[in-house]
DRENPA-3360 file (N, C-alpha, C; in nm, 2 decimals, always signed):
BEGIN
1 = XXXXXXXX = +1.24/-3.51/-4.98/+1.16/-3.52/-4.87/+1.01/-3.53/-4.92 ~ +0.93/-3.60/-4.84/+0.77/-3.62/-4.92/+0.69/-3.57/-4.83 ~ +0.61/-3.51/-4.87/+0.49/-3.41/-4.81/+0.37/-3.47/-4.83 ~ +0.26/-3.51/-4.74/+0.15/-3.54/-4.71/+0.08/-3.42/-4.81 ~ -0.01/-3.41/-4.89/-0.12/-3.31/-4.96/-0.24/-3.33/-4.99 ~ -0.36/-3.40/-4.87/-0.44/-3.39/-4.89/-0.48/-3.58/-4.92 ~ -0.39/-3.65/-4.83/-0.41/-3.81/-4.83/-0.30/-3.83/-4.91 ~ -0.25/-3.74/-5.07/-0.15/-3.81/-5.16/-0.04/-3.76/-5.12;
9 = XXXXXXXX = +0.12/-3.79/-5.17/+0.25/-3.78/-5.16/+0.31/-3.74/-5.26 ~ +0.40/-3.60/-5.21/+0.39/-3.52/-5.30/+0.55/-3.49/-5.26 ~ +0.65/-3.49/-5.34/+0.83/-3.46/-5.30/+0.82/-3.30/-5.27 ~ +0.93/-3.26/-5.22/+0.97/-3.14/-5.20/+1.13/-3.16/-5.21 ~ +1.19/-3.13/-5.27/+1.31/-3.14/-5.36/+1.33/-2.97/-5.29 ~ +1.43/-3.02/-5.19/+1.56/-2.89/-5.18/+1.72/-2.89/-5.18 ~ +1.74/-2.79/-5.23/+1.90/-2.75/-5.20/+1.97/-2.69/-5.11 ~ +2.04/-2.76/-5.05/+2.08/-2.69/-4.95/+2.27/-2.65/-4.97;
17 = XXXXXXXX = +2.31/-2.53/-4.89/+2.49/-2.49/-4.92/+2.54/-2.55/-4.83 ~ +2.71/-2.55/-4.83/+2.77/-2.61/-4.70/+2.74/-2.54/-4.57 ~ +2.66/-2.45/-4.59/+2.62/-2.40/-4.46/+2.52/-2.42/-4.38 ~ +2.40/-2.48/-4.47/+2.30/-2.53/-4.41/+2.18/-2.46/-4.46 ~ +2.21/-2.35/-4.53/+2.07/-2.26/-4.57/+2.05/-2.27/-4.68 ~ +1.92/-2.32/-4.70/+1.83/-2.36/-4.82/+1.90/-2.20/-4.91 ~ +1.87/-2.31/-5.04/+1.88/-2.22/-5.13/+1.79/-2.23/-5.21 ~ +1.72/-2.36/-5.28/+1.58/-2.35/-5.35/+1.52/-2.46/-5.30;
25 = XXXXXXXX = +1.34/-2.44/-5.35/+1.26/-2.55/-5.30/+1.16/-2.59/-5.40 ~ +1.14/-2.68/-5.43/+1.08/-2.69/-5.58/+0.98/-2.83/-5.53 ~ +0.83/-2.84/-5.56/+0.79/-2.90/-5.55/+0.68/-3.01/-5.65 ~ +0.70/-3.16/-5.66/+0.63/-3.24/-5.76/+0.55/-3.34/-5.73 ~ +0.49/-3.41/-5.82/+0.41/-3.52/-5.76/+0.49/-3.66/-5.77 ~ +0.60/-3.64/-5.88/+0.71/-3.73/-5.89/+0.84/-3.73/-5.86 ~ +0.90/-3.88/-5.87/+1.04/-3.86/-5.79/+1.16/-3.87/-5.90 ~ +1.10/-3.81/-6.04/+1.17/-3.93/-6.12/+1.31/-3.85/-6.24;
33 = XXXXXXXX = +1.34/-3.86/-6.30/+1.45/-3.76/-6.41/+1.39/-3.62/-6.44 ~ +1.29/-3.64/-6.48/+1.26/-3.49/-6.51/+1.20/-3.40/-6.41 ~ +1.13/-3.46/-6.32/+1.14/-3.40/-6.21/+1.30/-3.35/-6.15 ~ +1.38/-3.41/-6.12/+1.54/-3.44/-6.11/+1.63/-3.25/-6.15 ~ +1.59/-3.31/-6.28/+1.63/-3.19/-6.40/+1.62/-3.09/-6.39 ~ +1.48/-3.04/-6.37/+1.40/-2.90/-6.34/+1.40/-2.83/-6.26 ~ +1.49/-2.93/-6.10/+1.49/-2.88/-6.01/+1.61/-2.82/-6.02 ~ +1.69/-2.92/-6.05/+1.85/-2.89/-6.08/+1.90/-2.75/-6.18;
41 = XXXXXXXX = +1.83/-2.78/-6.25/+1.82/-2.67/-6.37/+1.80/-2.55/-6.30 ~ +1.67/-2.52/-6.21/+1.65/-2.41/-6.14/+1.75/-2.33/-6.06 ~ +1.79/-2.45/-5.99/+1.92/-2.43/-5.88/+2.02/-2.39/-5.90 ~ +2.05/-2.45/-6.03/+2.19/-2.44/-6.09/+2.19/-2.26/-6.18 ~ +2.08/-2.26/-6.23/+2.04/-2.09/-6.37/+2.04/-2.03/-6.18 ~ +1.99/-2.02/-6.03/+1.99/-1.90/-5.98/+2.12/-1.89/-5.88 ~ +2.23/-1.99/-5.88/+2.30/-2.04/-5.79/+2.42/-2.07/-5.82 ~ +2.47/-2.11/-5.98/+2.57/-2.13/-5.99/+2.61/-2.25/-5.99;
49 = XXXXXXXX = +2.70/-2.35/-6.08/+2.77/-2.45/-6.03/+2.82/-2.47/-5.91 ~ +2.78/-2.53/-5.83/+2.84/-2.62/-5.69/+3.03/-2.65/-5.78 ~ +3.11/-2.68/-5.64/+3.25/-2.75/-5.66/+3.19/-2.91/-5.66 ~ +3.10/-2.94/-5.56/+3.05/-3.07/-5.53/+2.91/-3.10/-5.53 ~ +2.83/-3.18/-5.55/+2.68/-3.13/-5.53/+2.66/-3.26/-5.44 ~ +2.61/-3.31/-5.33/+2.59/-3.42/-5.21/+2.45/-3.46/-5.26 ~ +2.40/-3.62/-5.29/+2.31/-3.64/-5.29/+2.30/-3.75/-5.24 ~ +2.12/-3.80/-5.23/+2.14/-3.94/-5.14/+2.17/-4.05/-5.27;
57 = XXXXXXXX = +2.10/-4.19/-5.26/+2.15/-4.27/-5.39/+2.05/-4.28/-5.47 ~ +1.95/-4.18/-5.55/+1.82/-4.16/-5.60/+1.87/-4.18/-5.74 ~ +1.82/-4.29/-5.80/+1.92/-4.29/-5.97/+1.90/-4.18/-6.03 ~ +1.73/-4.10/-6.00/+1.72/-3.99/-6.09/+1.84/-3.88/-6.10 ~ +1.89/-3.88/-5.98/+2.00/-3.75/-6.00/+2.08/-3.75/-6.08 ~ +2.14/-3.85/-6.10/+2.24/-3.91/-6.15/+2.21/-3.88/-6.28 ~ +2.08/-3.96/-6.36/+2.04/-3.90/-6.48/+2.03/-3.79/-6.52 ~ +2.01/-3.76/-6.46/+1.93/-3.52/-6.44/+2.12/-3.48/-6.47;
65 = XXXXXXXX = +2.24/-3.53/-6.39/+2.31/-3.47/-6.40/+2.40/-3.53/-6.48 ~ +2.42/-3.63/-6.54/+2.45/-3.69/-6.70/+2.39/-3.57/-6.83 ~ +2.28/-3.52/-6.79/+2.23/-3.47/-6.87/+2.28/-3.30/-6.90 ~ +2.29/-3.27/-6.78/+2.36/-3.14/-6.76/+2.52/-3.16/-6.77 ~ +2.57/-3.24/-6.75/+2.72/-3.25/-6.79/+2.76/-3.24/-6.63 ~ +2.75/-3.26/-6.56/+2.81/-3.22/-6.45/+2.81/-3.38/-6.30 ~ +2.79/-3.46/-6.41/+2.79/-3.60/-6.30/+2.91/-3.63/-6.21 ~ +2.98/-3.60/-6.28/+3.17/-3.56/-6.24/+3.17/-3.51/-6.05;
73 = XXXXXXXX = +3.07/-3.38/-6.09/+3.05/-3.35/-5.92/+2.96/-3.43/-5.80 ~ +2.96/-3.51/-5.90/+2.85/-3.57/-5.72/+2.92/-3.69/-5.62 ~ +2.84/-3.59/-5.50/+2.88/-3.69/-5.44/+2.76/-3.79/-5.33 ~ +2.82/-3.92/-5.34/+2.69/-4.01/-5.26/+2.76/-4.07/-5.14 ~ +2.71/-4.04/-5.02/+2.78/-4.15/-4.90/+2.65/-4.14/-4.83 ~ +2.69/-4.24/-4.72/+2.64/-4.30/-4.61/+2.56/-4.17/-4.49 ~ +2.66/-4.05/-4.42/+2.64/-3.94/-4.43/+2.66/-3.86/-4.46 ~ +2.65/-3.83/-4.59/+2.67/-3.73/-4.68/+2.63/-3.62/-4.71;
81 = XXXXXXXX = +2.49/-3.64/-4.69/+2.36/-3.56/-4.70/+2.32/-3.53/-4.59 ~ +2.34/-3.53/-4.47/+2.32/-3.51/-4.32/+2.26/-3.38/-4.33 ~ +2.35/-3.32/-4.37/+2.30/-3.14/-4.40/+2.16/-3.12/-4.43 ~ +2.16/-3.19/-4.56/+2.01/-3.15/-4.63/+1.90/-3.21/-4.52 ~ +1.90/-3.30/-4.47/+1.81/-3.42/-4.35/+1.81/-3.36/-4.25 ~ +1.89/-3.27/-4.18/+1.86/-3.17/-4.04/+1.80/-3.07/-4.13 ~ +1.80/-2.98/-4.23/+1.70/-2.87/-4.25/+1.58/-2.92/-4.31 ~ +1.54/-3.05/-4.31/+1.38/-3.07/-4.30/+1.32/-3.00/-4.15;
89 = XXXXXXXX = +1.38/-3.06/-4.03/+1.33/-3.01/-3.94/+1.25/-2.95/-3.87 ~ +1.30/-2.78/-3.94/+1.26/-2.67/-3.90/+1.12/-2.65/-4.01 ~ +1.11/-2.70/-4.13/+1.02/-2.72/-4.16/+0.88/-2.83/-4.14 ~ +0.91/-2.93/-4.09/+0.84/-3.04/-4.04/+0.72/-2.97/-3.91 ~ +0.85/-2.90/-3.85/+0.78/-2.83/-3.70/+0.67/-2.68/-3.76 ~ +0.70/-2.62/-3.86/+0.66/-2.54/-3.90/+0.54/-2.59/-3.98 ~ +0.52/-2.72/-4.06/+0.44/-2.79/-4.12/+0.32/-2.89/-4.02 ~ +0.37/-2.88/-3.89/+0.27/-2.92/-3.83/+0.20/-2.84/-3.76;
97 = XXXXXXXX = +0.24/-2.73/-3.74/+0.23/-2.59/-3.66/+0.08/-2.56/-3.78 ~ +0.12/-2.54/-3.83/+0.00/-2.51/-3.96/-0.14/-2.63/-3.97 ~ -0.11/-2.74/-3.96/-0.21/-2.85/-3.96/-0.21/-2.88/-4.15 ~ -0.10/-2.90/-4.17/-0.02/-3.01/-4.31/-0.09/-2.85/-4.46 ~ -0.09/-2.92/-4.56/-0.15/-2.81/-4.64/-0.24/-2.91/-4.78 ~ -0.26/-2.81/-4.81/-0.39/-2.87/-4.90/-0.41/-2.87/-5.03 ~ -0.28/-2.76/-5.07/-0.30/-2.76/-5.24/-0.14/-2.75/-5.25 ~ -0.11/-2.79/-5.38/+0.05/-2.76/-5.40/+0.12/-2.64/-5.43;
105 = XXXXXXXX = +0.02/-2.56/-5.47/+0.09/-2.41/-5.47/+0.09/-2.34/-5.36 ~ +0.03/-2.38/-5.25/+0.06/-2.32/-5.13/+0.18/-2.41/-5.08 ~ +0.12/-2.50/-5.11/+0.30/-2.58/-5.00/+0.44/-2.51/-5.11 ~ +0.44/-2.52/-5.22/+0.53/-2.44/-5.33/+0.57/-2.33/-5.25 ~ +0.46/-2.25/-5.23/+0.49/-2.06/-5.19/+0.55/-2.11/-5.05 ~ +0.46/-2.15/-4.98/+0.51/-2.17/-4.83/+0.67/-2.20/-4.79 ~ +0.69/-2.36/-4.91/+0.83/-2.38/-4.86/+0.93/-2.30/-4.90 ~ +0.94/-2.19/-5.03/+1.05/-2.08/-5.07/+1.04/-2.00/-4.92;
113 = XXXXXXXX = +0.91/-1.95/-4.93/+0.91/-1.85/-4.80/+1.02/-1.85/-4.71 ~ +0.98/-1.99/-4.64/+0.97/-2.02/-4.53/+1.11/-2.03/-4.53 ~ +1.22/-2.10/-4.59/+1.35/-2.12/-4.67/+1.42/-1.99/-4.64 ~ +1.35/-1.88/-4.69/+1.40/-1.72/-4.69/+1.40/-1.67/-4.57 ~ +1.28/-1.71/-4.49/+1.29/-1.59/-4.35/+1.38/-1.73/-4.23 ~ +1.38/-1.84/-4.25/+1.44/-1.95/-4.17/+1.61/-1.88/-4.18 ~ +1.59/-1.91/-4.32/+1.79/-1.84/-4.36/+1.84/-1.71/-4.29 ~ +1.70/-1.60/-4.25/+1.75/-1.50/-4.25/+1.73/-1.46/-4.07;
121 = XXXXXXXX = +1.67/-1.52/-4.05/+1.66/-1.58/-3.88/+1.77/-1.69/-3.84 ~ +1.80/-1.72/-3.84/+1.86/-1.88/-3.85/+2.01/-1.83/-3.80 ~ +2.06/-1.75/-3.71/+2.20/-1.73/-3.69/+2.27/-1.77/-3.63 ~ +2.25/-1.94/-3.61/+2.33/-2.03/-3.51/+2.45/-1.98/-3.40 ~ +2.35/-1.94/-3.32/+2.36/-1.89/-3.17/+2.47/-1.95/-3.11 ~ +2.49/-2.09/-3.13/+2.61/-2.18/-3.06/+2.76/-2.13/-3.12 ~ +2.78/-2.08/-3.25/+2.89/-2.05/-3.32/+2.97/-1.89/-3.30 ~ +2.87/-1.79/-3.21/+2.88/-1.67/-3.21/+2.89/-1.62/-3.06;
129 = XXXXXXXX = +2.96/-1.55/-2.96/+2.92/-1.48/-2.89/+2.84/-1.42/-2.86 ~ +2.77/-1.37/-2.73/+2.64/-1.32/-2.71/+2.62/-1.16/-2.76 ~ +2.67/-1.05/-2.77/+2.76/-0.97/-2.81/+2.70/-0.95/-3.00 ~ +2.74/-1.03/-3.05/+2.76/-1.03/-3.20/+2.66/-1.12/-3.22 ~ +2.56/-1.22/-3.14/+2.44/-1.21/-3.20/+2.35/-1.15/-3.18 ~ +2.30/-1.04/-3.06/+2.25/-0.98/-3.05/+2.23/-0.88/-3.16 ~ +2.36/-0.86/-3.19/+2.42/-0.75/-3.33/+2.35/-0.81/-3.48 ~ +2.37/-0.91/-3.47/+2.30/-0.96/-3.60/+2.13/-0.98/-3.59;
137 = XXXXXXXX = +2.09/-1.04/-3.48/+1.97/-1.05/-3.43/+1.89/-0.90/-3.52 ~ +1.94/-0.83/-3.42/+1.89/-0.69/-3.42/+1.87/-0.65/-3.59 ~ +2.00/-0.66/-3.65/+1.97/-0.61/-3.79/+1.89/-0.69/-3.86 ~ +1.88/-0.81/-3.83/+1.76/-0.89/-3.91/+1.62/-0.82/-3.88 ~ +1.63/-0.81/-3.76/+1.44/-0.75/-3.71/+1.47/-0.64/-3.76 ~ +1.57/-0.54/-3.79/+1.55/-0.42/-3.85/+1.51/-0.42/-3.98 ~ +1.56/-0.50/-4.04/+1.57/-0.53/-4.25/+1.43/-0.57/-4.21 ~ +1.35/-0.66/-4.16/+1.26/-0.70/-4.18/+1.11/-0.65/-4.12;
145 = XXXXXXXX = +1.12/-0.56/-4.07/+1.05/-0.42/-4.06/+1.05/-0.37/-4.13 ~ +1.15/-0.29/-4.19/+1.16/-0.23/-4.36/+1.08/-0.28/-4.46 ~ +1.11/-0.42/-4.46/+1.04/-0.54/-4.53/+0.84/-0.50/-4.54 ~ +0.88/-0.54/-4.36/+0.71/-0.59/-4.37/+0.62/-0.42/-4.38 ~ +0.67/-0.35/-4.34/+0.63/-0.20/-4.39/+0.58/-0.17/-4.48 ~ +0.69/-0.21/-4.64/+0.64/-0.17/-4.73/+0.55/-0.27/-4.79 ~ +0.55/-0.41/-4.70/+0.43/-0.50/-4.74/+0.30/-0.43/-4.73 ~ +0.31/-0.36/-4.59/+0.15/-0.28/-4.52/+0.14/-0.19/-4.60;
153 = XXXXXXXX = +0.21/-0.13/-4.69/+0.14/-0.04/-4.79/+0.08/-0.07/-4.90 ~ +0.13/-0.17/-4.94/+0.06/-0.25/-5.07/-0.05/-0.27/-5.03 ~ -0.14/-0.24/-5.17/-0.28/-0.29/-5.13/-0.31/-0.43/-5.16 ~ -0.38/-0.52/-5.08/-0.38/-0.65/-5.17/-0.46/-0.69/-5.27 ~ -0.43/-0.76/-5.36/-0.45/-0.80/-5.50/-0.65/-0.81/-5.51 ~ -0.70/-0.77/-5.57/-0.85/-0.74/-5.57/-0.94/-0.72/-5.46 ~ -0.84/-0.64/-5.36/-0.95/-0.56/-5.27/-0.95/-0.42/-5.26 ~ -1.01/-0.31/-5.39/-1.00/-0.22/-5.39/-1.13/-0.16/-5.38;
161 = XXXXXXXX = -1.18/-0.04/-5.27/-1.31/+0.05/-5.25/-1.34/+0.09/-5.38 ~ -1.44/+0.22/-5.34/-1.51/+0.32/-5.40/-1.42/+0.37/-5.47 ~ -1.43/+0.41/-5.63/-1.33/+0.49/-5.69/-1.20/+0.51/-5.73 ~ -1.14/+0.35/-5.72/-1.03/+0.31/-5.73/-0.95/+0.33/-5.59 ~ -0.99/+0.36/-5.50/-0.90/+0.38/-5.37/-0.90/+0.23/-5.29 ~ -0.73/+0.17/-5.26/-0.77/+0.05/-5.19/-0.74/+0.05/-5.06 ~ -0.78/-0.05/-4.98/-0.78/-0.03/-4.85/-0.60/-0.04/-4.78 ~ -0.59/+0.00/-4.65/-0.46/-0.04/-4.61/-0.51/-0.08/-4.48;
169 = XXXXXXXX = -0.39/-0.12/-4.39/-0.40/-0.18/-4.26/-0.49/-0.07/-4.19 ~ -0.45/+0.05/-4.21/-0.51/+0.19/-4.12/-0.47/+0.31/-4.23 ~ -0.62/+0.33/-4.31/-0.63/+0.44/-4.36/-0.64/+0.38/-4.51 ~ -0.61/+0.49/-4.58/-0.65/+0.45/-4.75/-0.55/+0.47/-4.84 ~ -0.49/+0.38/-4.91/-0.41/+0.41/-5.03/-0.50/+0.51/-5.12 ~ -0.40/+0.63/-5.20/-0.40/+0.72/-5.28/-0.46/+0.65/-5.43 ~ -0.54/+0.74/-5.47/-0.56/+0.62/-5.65/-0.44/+0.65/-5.70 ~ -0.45/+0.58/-5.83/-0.33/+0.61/-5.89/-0.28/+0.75/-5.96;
177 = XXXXXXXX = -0.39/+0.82/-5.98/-0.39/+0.90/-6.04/-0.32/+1.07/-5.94 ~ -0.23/+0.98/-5.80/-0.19/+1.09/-5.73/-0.01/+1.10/-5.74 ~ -0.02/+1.18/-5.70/+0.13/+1.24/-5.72/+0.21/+1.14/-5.65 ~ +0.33/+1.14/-5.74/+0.44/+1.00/-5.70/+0.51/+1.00/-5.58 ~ +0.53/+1.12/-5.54/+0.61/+1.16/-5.41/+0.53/+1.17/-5.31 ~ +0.42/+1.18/-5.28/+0.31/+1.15/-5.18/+0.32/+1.00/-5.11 ~ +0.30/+1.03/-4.97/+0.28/+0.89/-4.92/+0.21/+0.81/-5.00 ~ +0.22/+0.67/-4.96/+0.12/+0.58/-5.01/+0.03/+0.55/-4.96;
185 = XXXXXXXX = +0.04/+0.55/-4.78/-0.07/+0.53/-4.72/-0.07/+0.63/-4.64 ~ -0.20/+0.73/-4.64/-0.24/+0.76/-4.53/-0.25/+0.74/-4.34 ~ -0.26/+0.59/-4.40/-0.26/+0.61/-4.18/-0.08/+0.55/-4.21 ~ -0.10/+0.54/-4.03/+0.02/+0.48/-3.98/+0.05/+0.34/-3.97 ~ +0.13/+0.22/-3.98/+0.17/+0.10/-4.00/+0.28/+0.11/-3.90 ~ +0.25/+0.01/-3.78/+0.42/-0.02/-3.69/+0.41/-0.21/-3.70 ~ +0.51/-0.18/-3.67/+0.55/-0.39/-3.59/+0.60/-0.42/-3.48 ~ +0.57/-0.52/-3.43/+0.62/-0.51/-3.30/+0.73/-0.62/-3.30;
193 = XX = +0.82/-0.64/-3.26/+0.89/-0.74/-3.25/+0.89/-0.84/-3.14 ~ +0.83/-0.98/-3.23/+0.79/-1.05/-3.07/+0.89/-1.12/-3.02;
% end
């Protein structure tokens, strides 16, 4: 898929499982073998060999996976790749929601993100009773409360006060020089679930 970045065109190279949920997102200025490779390589060292791997008819792939040994698995059709072409989508809508982006290491960070909390939201409502999604719903907004919690205690990366103490949402992180079993932040941090 190609990304607008600032007037030039820029790929965004994802994988997607037979389920539909991204699994990596890797992004280049080229469409070509070694770009192909790197992606593959990635996907393949955090994910495991695929039984089949679906691509469109991009010659690069084909090279990239001659090279890894594994050209044996691919497969190319007409709709084949459907899967991967509906999870643009939800990114597209979220990419224009934003007003496009501007440097490639933000579109980089953005599209893993976005990949991660889509997957972990994403409980296709049509396949489940009302009942048992609510059930999963729920535990998602729970894990990710947990989540964003201990985000609000981190202080962020060079904005630390007087004396080594850094700031938090409400109140002050402890220096380091405090006891390990002590809170980390002084005030309180909630979320609300919208």
């Amino acid at each position: 898929m190609y990304v607008k970045l600032n007037g030039e065109m820029v790929y965004l190279w994802r994988a997607v499982d037979h389920e539909g949920e991204v699994l990596e997102s890797y992004v280049t200025r080229t469409r070509d073998k070694a770009a192909a490779l790197t992606f593959m390589k990635k996907a393949l060292k955090r994910h495991g060999t695929p039984e089949a791997i679906t691509t469109d008819g991009l010659r690069s792939y084909r090279a990239a996976m001659n090279e890894l040994g594994n050209a044996d698995k691919q497969e190319v059709g007409r709709w084949a790749n459907n899967r991967v072409e509906n999870s643009h989508h939800p990114f597209r809508r979220r990419e224009r929601a934003m007003l496009r982006f501007r440097q490639m290491k933000t579109l980089q960070k953005f599209a893993s993100v976005h990949a991660n909390i889509h997957n972990h939201f994403s409980l296709e409502r049509h396949l489940t009773d009302r009942q048992t999604y609510r059930e999963r719903r729920s535990a998602a907004l729970a894990e990710w409360q947990v989540l964003a919690s201990y985000a609000l205690l981190l202080p962020p990366k060079g904005l630390t006060g007087p004396r080594g103490f850094a700031r938090c949402t409400r109140g002050v992180i402890d220096s380091p020089e405090r006891d390990a079993d002590a809170p980390r932040c002084s005030g309180r941090a909630s979320l609300a679930a919208a």
